[in-house]
C-alpha positions as CSV (number, residue, x, y, z in Angstrom):
1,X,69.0,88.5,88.2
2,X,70.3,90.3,91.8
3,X,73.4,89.1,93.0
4,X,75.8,90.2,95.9
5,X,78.4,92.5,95.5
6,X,81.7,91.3,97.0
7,X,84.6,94.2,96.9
8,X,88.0,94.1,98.5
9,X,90.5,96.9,98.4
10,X,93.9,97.3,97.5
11,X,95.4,100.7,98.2
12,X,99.3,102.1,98.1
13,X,100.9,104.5,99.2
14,X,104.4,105.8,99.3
15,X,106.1,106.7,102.1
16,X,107.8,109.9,102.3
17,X,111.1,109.2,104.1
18,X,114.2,111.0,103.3
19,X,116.0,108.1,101.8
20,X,114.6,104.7,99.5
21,X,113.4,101.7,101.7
22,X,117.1,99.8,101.0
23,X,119.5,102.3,100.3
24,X,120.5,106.0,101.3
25,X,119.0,107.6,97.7
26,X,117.1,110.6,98.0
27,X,113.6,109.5,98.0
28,X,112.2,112.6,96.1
29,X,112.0,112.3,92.8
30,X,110.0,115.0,91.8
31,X,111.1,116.7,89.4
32,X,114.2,115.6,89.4
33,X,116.0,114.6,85.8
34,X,115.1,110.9,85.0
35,X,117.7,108.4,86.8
36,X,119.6,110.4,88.5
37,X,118.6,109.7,92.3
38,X,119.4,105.8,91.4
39,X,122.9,104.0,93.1
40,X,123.7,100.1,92.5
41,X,121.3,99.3,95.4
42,X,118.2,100.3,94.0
43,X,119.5,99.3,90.1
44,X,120.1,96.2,91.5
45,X,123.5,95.7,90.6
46,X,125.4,91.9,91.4
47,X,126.7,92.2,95.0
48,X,124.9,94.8,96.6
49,X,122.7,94.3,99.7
50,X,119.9,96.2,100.6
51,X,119.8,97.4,103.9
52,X,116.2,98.2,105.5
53,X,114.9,101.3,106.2
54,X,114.4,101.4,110.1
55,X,112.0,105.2,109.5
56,X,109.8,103.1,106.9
57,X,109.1,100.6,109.6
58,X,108.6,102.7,111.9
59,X,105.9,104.4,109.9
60,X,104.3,100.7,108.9
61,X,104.1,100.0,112.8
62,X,102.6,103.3,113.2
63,X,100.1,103.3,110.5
64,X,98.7,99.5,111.8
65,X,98.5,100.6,115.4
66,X,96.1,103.7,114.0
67,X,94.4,101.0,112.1
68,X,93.4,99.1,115.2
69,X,95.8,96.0,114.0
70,X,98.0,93.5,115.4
71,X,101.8,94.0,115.0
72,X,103.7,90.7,114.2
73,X,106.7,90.9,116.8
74,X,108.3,88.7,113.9
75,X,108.4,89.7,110.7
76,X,110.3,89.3,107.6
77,X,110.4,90.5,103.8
78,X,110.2,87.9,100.9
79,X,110.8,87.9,97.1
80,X,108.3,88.2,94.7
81,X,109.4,87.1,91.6
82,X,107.8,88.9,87.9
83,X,109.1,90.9,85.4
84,X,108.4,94.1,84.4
85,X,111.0,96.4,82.7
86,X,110.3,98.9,85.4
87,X,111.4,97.0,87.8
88,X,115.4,96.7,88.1
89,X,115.7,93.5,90.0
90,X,113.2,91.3,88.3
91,X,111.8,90.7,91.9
92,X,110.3,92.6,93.9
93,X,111.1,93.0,97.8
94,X,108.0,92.7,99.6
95,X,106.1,90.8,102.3
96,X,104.0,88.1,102.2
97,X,102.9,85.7,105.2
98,X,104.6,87.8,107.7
99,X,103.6,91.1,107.2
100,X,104.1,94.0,109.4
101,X,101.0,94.7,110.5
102,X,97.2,92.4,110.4
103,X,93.8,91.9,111.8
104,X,92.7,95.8,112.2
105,X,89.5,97.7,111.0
106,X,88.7,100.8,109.9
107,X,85.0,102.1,110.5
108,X,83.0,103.6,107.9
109,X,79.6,105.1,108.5
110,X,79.1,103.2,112.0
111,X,80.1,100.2,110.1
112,X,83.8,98.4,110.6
113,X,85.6,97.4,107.5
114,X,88.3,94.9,108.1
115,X,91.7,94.7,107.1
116,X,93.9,91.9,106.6
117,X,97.3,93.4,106.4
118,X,99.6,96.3,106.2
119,X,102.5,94.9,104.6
120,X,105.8,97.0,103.4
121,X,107.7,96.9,100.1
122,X,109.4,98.9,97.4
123,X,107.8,100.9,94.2
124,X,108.9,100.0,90.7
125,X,110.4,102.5,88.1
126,X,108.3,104.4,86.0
127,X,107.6,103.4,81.8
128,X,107.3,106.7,79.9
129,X,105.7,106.4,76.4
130,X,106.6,108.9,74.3
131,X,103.6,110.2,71.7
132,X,104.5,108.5,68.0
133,X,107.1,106.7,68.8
134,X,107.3,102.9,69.2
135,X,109.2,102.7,72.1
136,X,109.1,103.3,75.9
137,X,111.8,105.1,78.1
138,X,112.2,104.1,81.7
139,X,112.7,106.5,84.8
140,X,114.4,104.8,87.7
141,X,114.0,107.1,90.5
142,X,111.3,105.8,91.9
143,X,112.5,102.5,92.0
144,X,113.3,101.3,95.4
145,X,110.5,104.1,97.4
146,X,109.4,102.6,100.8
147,X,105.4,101.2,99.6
148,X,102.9,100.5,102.2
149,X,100.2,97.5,100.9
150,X,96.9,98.1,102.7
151,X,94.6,94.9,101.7
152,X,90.9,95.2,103.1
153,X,89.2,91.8,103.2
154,X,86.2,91.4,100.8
155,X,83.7,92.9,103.1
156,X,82.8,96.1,101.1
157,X,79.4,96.1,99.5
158,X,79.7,99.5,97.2
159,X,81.3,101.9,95.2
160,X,80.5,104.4,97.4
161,X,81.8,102.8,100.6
162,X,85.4,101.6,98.6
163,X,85.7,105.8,97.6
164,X,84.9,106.5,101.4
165,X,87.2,103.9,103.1
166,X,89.9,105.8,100.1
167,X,89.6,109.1,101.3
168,X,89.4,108.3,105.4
169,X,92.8,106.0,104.9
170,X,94.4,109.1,102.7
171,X,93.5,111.3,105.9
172,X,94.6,109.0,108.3
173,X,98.0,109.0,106.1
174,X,98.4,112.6,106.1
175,X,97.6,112.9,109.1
176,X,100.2,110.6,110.7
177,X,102.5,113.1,108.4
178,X,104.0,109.4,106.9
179,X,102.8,110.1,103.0
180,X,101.4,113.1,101.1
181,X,99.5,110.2,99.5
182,X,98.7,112.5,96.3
183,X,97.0,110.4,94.0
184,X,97.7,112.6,90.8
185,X,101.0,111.9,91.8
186,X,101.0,108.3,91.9
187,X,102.0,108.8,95.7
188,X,98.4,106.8,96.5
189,X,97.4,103.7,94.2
190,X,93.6,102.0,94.6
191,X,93.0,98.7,93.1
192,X,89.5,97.1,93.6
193,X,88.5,93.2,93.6
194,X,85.3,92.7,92.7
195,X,83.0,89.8,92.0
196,X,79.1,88.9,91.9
197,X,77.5,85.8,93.2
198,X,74.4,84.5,93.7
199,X,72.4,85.2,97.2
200,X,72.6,82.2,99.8
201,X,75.3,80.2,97.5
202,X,78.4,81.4,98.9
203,X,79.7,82.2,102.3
204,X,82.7,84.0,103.5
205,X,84.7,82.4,105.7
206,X,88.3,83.2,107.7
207,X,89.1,86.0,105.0
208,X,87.9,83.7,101.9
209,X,84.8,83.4,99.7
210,X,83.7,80.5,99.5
211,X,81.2,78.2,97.6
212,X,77.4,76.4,99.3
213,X,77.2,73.1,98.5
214,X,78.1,72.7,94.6
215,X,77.6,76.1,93.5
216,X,80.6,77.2,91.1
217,X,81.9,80.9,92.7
218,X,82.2,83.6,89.8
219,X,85.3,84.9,88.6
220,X,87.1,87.9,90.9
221,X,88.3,90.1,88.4
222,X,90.7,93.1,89.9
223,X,91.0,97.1,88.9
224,X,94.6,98.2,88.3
225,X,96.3,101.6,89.4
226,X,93.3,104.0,90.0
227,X,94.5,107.3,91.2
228,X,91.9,109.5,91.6
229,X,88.4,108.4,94.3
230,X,85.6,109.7,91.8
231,X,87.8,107.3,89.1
232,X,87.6,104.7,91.5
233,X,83.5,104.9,92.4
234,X,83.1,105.2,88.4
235,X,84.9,102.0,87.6
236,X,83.4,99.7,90.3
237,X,79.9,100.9,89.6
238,X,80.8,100.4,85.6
239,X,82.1,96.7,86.7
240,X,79.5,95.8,88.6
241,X,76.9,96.4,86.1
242,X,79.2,94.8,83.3
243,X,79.9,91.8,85.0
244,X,76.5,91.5,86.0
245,X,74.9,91.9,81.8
246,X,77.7,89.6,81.0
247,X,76.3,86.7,84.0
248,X,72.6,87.3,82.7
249,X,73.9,86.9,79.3
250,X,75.7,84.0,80.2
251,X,75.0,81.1,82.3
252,X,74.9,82.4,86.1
253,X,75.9,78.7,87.0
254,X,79.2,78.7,85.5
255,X,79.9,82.5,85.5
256,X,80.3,82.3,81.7
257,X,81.1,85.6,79.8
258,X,83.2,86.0,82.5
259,X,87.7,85.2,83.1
260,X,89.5,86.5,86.6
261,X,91.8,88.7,85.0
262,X,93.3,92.3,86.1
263,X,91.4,95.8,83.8
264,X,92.4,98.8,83.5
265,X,90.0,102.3,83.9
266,X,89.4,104.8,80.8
267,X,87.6,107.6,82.1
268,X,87.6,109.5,78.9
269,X,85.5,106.3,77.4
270,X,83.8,105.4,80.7
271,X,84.8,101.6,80.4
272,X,87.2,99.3,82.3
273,X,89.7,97.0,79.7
274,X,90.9,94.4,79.7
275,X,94.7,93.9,80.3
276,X,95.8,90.3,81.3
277,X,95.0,87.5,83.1
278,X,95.2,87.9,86.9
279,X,97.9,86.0,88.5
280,X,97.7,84.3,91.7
281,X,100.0,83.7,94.8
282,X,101.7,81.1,93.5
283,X,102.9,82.5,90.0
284,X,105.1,85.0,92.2
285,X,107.2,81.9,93.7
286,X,107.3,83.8,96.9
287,X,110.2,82.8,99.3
288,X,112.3,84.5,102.2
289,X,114.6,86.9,101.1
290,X,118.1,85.8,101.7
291,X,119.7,89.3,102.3
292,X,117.9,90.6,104.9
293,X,117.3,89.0,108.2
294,X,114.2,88.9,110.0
295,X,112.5,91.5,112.4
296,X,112.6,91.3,115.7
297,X,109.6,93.8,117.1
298,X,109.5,94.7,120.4
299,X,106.8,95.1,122.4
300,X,108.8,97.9,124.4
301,X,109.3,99.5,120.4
302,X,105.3,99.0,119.4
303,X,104.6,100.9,122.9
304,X,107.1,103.7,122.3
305,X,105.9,104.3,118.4
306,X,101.9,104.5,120.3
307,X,102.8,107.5,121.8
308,X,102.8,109.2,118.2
309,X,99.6,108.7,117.0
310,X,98.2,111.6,118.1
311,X,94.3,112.8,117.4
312,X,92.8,110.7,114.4
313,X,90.4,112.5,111.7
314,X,87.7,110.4,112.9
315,X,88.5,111.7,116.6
316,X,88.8,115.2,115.2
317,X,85.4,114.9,113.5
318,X,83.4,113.7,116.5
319,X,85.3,116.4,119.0
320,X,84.3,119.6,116.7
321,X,80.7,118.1,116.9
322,X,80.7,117.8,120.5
323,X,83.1,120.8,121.4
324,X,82.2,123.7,118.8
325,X,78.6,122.2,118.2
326,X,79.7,122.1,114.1
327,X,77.3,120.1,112.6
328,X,78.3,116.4,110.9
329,X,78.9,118.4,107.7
330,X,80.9,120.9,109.0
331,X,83.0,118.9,110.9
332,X,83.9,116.3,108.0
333,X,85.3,119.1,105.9
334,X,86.7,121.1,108.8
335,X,88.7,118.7,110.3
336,X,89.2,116.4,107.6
337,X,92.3,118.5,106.4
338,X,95.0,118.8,109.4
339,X,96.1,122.1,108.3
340,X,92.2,123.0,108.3
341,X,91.6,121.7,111.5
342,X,95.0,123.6,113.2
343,X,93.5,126.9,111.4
344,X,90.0,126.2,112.6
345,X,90.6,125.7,116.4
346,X,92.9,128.9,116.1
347,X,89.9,130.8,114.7
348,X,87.4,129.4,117.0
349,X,90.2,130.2,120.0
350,X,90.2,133.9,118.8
351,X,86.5,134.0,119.2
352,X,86.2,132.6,122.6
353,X,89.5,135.0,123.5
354,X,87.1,138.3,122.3
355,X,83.9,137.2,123.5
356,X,85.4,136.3,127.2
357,X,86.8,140.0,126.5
358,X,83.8,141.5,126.6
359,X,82.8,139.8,129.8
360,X,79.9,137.2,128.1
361,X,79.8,133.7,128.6
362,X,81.2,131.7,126.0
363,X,79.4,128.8,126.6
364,X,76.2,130.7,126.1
365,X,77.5,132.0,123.0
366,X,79.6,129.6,120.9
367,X,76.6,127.4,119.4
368,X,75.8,131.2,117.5
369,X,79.7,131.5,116.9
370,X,80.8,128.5,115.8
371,X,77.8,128.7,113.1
372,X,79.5,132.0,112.0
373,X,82.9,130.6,111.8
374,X,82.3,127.7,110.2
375,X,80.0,129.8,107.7
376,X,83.0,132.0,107.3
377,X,85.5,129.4,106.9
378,X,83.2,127.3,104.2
379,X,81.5,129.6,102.1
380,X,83.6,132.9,102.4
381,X,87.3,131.9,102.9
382,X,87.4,129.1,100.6
């Protein structure tokens, strides 16, 4: 039996300001000895009070305005409440109906994926399981980083077009200069919702799928913690096809063979696993966070952060087309790197500076040239 793919992204990223999102810790921790850039703030200690981390939102009002979203001029930050031993508070400080940013897009292949928020938090610790042994250490450095939450709504249709919106949002990152967003790093973290359902029995609706008539919607089972984009167009495509077998094995009615719970990715097996049932909104007993007041944003401070947006990959892309006549190819690999880019319109300048030398037209010439350079820069310099 067909049925509709239905896929929604979760992607974060850590942002690289000098100091965590509630205290003044470094907020490097690489390679740095385990808990040693860690103060009562960030290990939660009774009586301290985080203070928030004015660059961090900055950077989240940045990033949404690039995103074509709306900026709440009042926001706030809420507790989550779980438990994990990486995480020294047993809540989390995050965001939940008042995010930062909402309502913004991000186009893919002519095509505009939406996006429901941009919402800021903190990272956990890190759990470090040491080979034959039977117990885990815990690094606490990270604990307290500024986290940005992108959350797509569940418009995506394909592994392939998830690993695309990745990689353009990691550009658009490093090209703001807000994260290195280095997924072998854990500095970028993609989680994938995916369910099936029948064609013509469900309909999506305000941000929410939704059932026709008396149809029974098929469990949404989400992909935890992939950091790396081929990962992440393995494991939908390996989730698609096993929830799938297990609906045609089942009854397609009732989704049976099939729980919404959270898996994990083994590339070295090719499977997703299973590791626990998926929580919802309401087992995190979200509520305002009492130590930090709310956030007044100012249209005055929205307009003033707009100014730093600069020229977007996607911008960059269509300009070398048009510009330096690099074809679609070209352009996507020349100026999908900033560094790239800066080094290819320095080459391409130092063309058009000789040829004008020499007294030819370098409009006449720099369909020729720029095949040469971007030849030069591909194949031979790389």
């Amino acid at each position: 039996m067909n049925y509709d793919v239905i896929i929604g992204l979760e992607i974060h990223a850590e942002l690289k300001t000098k100091s965590k999102m509630f205290c003044s810790c470094d907020n490097d921790a690489q390679g740095k000895e385990p808990n040693t850039t860690v103060c009562p703030i960030c290990l939660a200690h009774p009586g301290t009070l985080p203070v928030p981390n004015k660059q961090a939102i900055e950077w989240t009002i940045l990033l949404g305005l690039a995103l074509n979203c709306r900026i709440n001029q009042l926001s706030k930050f809420d507790r989550k409440n779980y438990f994990y031993p990486d995480l020294p508070k047993g809540y989390q400080i995050s965001q939940y109906d008042l995010p930062i940013a909402y309502d913004g897009f991000l186009e893919i292949d002519g095509q505009p994926i939406l996006i429901t928020r941009i919402h800021l938090e903190e990272d956990t610790g890190k759990l470090i399981h040491p080979a034959g042994k039977k117990h885990s250490l815990v690094d606490y450095n990270r604990a307290g980083t500024p986290l940005v939450e992108l959350v797509t709504e569940p418009v995506i249709k394909t592994a392939a077009t998830a690993k695309k919106f990745a990689q353009s949002y990691q550009q658009i990152l490093r090209f703001l200069n807000i994260s290195n967003a280095d997924m072998e790093k854990g500095e970028m973290r993609c989680e994938a919702n995916i369910s099936l359902q029948e064609p013509g029995r469900w309909k999506y609706e305000n941000g929410q799928i939704l059932p026709v008539g008396n149809y029974k919607l098929n469990p949404k089972v989400e992909l935890k913690n992939i950091n790396s984009f081929k990962y992440l167009e393995k494991a939908v495509d390996y989730e698609i096809k096993r929830q799938a077998k297990a609906l045609n094995d089942g009854d397609p009615s009732t989704g049976s063979g099939l729980i919404q719970e959270t898996r994990g990715w083994n590339n070295e097996k090719g499977v997703t696993f299973s590791q626990r049932i998926k929580e919802t909104s309401a087992d995190y007993r979200y509520f305002p966070e009492p130590d930090i007041p709310p956030l007044a944003v100012s249209q005055e401070w929205i307009d003033k952060i707009k100014t730093q947006i600069g020229e977007l990959p996607a911008q960059k892309i269509k300009r070398f087309r048009e510009e330096y006549l690099f074809s679609e190819y070209e352009s996507e690999i020349l100026a999908g790197d900033k560094d790239l880019a800066k080094y290819t319109e320095q080459v391409v300048s130092e063309l058009r500076a000789w040829i004008e030398s020499t007294g030819d037209d370098w409009e006449r010439q720099k369909h020729k040239l720029a095949k040469a350079a971007a030849n030069w820069l591909i194949n031979e310099l790389f």
